[in-house]
C-alpha positions in Angstrom: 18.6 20.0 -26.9 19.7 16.2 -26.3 21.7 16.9 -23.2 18.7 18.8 -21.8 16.2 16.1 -22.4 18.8 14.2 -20.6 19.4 16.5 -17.7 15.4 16.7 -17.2 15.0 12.7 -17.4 17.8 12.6 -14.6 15.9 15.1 -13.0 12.8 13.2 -12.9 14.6 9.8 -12.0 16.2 11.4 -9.3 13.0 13.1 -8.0 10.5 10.0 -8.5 12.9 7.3 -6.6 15.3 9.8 -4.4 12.3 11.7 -2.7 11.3 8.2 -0.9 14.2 7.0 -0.2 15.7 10.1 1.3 12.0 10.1 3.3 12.5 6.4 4.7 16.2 7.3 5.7 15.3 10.6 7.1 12.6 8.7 9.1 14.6 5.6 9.9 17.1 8.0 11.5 13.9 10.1 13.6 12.7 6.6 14.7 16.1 5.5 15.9 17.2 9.1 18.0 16.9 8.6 21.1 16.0 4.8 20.8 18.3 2.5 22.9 19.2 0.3 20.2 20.7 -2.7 22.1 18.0 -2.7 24.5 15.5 -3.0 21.1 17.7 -5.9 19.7 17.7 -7.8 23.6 13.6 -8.0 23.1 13.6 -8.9 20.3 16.0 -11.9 20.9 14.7 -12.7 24.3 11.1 -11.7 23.8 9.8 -12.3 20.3 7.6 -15.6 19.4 8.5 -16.3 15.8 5.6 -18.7 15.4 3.0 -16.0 15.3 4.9 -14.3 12.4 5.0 -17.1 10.5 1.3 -17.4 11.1 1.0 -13.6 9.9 3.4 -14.5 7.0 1.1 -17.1 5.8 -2.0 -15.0 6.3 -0.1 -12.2 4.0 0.2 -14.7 1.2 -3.3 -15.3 1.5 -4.2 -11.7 1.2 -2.2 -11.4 -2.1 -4.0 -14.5 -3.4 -7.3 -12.8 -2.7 -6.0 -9.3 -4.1 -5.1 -11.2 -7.8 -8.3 -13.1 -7.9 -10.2 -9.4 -7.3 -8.3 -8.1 -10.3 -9.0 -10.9 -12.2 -13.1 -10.2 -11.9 -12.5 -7.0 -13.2 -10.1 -7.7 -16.2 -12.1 -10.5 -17.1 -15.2 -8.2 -17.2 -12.6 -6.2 -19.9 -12.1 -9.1 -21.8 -8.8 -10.0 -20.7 -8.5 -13.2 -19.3 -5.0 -14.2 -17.5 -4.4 -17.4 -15.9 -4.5 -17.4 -11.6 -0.7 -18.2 -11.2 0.1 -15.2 -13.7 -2.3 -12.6 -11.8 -0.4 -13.5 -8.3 2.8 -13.4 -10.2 1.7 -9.8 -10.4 0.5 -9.2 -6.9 3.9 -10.7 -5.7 5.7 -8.6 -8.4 4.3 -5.5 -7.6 4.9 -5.4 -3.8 8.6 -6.8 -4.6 9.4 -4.0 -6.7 7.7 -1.0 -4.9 10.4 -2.1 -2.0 13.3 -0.7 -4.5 11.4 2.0 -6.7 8.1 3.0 -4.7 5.0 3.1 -6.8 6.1 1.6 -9.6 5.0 -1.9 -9.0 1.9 -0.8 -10.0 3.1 0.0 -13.6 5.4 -2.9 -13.9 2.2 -5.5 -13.1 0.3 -3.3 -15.4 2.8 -3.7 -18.0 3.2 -7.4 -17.3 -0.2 -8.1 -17.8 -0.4 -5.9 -20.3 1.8 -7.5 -22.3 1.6 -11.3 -21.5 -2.2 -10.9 -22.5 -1.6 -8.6 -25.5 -3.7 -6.0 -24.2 -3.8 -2.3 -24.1 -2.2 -0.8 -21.5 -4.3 2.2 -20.6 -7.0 0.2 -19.9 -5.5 -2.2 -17.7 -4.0 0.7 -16.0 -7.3 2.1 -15.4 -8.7 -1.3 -13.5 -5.6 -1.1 -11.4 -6.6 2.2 -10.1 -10.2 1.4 -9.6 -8.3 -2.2 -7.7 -6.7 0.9 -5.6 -9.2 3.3 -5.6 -11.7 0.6 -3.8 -8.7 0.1 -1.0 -8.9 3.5 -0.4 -12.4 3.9 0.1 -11.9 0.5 2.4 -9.5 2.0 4.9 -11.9 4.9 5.3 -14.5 2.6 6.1 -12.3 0.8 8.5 -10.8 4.3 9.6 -14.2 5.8 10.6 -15.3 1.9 12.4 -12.0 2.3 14.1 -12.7 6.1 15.8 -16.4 4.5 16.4 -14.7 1.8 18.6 -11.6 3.1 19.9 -12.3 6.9 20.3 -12.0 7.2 24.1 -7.8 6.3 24.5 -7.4 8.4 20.9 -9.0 11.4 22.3 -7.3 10.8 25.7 -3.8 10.8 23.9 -4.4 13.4 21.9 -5.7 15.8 24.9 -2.5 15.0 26.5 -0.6 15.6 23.2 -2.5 18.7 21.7 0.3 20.0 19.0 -0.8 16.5 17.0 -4.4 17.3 17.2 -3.9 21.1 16.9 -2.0 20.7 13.4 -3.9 18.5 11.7 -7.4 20.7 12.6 -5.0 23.7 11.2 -4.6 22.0 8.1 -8.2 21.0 7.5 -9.6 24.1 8.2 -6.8 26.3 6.3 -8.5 27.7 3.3 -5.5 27.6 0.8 -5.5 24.0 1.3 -9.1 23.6 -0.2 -8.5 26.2 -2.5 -6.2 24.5 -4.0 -7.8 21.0 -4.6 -11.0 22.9 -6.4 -8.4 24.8 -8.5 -6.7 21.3 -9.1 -10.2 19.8 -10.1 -11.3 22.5 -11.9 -8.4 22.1 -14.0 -8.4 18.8 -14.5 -11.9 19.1 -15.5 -11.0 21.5 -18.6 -8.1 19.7 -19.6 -9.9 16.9 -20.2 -13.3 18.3 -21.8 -12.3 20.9 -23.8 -12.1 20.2 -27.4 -8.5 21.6 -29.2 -6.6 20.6 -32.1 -3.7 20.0 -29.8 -2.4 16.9 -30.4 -0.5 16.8 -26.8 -4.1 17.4 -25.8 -6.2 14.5 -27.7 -3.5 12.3 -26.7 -4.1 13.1 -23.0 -7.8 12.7 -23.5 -7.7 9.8 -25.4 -5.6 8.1 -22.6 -8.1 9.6 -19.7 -10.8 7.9 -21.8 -9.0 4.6 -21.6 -8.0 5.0 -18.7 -12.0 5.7 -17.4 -13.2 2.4 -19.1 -11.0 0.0 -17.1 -12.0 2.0 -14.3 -15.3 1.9 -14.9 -16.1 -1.7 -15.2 -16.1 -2.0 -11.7 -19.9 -0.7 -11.9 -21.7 -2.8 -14.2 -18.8 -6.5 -14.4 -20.6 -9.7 -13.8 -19.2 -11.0 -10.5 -19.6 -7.8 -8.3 -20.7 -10.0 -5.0 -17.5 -12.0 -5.1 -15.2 -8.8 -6.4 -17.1 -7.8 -2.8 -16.0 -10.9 -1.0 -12.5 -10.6 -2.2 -12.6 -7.2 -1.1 -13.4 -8.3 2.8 -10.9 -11.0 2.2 -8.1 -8.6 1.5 -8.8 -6.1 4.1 -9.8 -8.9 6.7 -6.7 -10.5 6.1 -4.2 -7.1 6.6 -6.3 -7.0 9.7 -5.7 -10.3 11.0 -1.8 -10.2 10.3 -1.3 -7.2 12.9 -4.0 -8.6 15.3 -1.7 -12.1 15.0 1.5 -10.2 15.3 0.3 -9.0 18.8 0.6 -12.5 20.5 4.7 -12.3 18.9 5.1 -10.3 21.9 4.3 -10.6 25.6 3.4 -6.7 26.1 1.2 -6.3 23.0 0.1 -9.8 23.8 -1.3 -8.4 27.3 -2.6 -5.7 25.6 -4.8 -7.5 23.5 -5.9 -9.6 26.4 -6.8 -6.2 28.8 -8.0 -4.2 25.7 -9.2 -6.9 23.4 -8.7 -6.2 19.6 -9.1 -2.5 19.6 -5.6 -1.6 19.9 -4.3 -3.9 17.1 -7.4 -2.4 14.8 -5.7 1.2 15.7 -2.7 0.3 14.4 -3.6 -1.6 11.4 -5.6 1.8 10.2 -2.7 3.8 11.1 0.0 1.7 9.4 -2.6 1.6 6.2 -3.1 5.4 6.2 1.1 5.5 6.5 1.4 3.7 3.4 -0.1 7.2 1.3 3.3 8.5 2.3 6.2 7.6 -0.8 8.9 5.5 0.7 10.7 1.7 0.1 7.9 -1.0 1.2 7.0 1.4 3.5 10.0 1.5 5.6 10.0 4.5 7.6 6.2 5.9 7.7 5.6 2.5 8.9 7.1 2.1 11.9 6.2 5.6 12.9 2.5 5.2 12.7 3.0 1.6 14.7 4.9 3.0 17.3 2.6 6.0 17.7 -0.4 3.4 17.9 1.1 1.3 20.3 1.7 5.0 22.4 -1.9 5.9 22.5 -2.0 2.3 24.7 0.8 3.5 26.9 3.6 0.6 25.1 7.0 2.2 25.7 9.3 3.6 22.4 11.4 0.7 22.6 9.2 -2.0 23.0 7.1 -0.3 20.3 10.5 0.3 18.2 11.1 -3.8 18.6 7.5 -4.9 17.3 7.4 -2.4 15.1 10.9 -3.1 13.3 10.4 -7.3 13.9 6.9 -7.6 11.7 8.3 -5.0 9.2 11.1 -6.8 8.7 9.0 -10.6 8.6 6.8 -8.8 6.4 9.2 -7.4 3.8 11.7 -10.6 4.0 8.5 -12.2 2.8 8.3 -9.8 -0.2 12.0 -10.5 -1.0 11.2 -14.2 -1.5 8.1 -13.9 -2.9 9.5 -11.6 -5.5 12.4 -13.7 -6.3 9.9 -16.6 -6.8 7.7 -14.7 -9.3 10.4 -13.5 -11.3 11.6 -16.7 -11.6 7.9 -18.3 -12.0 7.7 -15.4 -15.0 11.3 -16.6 -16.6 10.2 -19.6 -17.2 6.9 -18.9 -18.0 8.2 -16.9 -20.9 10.5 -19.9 -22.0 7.7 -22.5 -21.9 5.3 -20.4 -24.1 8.3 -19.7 -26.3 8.8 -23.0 -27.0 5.1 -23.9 -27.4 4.7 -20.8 -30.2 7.7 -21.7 -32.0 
């Protein structure tokens, strides 16, 4: 019985961290076929203005800022009360360590806050996912504003590329596929209601429960009009990072001044909707969605390949740093208050 408990936690490692990291490879290689590499390295080196990523760097430090002082309206509203420094510790935390095991930054800033604050995790947890939850409903918004504005080049790319268009209608309309998420709901809905002397059972209920009043403190905390302002903050700052990152480059850059900010908004919502898929920091999905963005606008697949792979790489450097800063910030944060308690 050990060594099967031990063969099914392998199991599980191997499916929760290998499944993205065989999907950024398997994508990295698709992105690269057929791709002159040198000619991708030669604009980038001859071409690139690394002023304007340092600009978007800056603006992405800004956005993480913003993001911990959002959480830190709803936690408060929980009773929890971290300091600023410890709440970006977090932010910068979480996107470091998604870029090695995808997804679980979430947990680990969970557990860190969790823990520094002596509070319960479950319902930290459950203001995380509402902090999520609120993203997604945010690039919806921003997904529908962008086919408002840019629906004539979409529809015009996808009527000369119909297999795109005619799968994904196929898969909205297939009936298994909504079959399936009523079934899912359904279930979900009994597992959690109905009452059972199962202990396995009451555990998982008392955890939803938890997990439901975290979440649902985003509906009646004090502070909802700046939770709201953050919120803008956030989203307007993602935005502003690819619409800076256009000027790195003399062809997006004249596509921002013939098209205005339409095709940088495209991308961002893309590159956002990209992120859903599980992979290292985003490495793979990433690039795919920017290059297929920068398509609909007529930008070549190398010159796409090169901005693409150049603010990727700014913007997960920046991670790297930021995350060896916070761990460090949180080393010695742990030493100061253990000399303070002593």
């Amino acid at each position: 019985m050990p060594d099967r408990k031990k063969k099914s936690q392998w199991l599980g490692k191997l499916l929760k961290y290998g499944i993205p990291l065989v999907v950024s490879a398997g994508l990295c290689y698709l992105l690269f076929t057929g791709i002159d590499f040198r000619q991708m390295l030669d604009i980038v080196r001859t071409q690139c203005n690394y002023s304007w990523l340092l600009l978007m760097a800056a603006i992405a430090i800004i956005s993480h800022v913003f993001r911990a002082m959002r959480w830190g309206i709803q936690l408060k509203a929980l009773q929890i009360n971290p300091p600023l420094y410890a709440l970006v510790y977090s932010i910068f935390g979480t996107y470091a360590v998604n870029l090695v095991f995808p997804r679980l930054g979430e947990i680990w800033r969970t557990g860190y806050i969790a823990q520094r604050q002596d509070a319960q995790f479950t319902t930290v947890f459950g203001s995380m996912v509402a902090d999520r939850l609120a993203d997604t409903v945010t690039v919806f918004l921003i997904l529908c504003l962008t086919l408002l504005i840019a629906s004539g080049p979409i529809l015009d790319y996808l009527a000369q590329n119909g297999d795109y268009f005619a799968g994904l209608v196929a898969f909205l309309r297939s009936p298994w596929v909504w079959a399936a998420v009523i079934l899912c709901l359904i279930a979900a809905w009994l597992l959690l209601t109905v009452r059972t002397k199962s202990r396995w059972i009451n555990t998982l209920q008392k955890v939803a429960k938890d997990l439901w009043g975290g979440f649902a403190v985003i509906f009646h905390m004090p502070g909802t009009a700046r939770w709201l302002l953050f919120t803008a903050g956030i989203w307007g700052c993602y935005f502003l990072q690819m619409y800076v990152a256009f000027f790195a480059f003399p062809f997006t850059a004249e596509l921002t001044a013939t098209q205005g900010a339409a095709p940088a908004l495209v991308a961002f919502v893309l590159s956002s909707l990209s992120m859903a898929v599980p992979s290292n920091g985003g490495i793979g999905p990433w690039q795919w969605a920017v290059i297929f963005a920068l398509g609909i606008y007529g930008i070549g697949s190398v010159q796409a390949a090169a901005f693409a792979n150049m603010v990727l790489g700014c913007n997960t450097l920046l991670l790297v740093i930021l995350g060896i800063i916070t761990f460090a910030g949180i080393a010695l944060d742990r030493r100061r208050t253990a000399r303070v308690n002593k």
